[in-house]
Structure formats: C-alpha cells, structure tokens
N, C-alpha and C positions, 0 to 999 in steps of 0.2 A: 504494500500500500504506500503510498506516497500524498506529501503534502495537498496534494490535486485532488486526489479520492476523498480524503478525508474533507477538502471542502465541500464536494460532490455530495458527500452525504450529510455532511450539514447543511445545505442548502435546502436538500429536498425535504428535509422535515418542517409539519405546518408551522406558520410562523415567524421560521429562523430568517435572523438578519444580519447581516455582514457590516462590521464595521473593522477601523484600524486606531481605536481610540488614544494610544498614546503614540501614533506617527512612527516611521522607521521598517514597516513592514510585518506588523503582526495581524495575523489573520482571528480576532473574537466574533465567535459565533453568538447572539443573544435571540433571548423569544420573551416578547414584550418586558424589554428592556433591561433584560437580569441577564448575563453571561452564563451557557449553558458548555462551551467550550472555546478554548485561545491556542493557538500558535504560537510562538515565538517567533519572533523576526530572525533570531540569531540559530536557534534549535531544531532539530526536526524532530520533536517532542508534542504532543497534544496535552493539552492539561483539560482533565475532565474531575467535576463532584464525583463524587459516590455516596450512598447512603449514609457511611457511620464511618466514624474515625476507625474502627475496628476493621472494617473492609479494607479501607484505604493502607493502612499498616500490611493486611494480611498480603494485600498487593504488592505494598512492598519489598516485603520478606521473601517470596516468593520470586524476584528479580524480575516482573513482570511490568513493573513500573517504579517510579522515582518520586520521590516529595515533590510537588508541584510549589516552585521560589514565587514567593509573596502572597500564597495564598494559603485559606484554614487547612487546617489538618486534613478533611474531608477529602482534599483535591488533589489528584494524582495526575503525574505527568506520563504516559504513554507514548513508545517511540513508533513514530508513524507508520515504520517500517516492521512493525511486529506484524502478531499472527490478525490477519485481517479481522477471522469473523468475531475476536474478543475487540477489537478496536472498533468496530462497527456495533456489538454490546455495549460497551461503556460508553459512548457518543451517547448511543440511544437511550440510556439506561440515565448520563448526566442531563439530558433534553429532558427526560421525564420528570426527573427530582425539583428543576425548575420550573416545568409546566405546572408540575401539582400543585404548586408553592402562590402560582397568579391568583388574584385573583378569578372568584369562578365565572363571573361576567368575562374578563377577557376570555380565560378559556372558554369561555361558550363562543365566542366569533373563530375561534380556531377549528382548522378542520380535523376527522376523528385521526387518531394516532394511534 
C-alpha cells in the first residue's frame, strides 16, 4: 500500500475531507471537522485512533505500529506500506470512532457506512 491508497480510501468514506492544516505537505483526513487520520509530510506512516489506550499499546508491542508524535495515547502510527487489509481496518475502524463521537444530526446527513 502506498501513501496514494491510503488516501484512496480515505477519500471514499462518507464525509471525509482533505485538508493540509499545518502547511509542508501533510495529508489529515477529517469527517465533520475532527481528524479521523494524518500523514506526515516527512513519514510514510498513517496515524490512526483506536478504541483504548490498551489497543493502541497492544499494537505497539506487537511491532505492528508506533506511538503516533503529538498525539493521545489512543493514536497509533501505521507504516503505509504494511499489510494492506489491517491498514484498510484501522482507517476504517479510526473513521468510525470519530463518526460515533458527531454529533447525531451531523451523522444523520452522512451516508450509511
């Protein structure tokens, strides 16, 4: 998988919006207005939430991802070029934790997911 893919499929989930908010080339994915995934301008690394600090650890540990620099514990960093369909899980898996979190009026204009 590559940086490209990975925006590929943040793109296509309902919602998602592309921005570059601190300038230099970083690819944040958001859905109504909360950041659900980020790039780095400098890494080929995706930083995604996760449910629990205890996930995000176990990920850790497991050498399957990295502490994600400047963000809570919850958020793990994944290198682009890992195994696709866990990287294409966590995307989806970080999209959901911030969709649930919307308000329910916004997600009511969002389509099903």
């Amino acid at each position: 998988m590559s940086r490209k893919t990975v925006n590929e499929i943040c793109a296509a989930l309902p919602g998602a919006e592309h921005s570059d908010p601190w300038g230099g080339g970083h690819d944040c994915w958001k859905v109504g207005g909360k950041m659900f995934a980020v790039i780095g301008a400098m890494n080929e690394a995706v930083s995604v939430k996760t449910d629990s600090v205890e996930l995000a650890e176990m990920l850790i540990e497991a050498g399957r991802a990295t502490r994600a620099a400047y963000m809570h514990r919850t958020w793990v960093a994944m290198p682009v070029d890992g195994d696709p369909e866990e990287l294409r899980h966590r995307l989806e898996g970080s999209y959901r934790i911030i969709r649930n979190a919307l308000p329910k009026k916004f997600q009511a204009t969002l389509e099903d997911f």
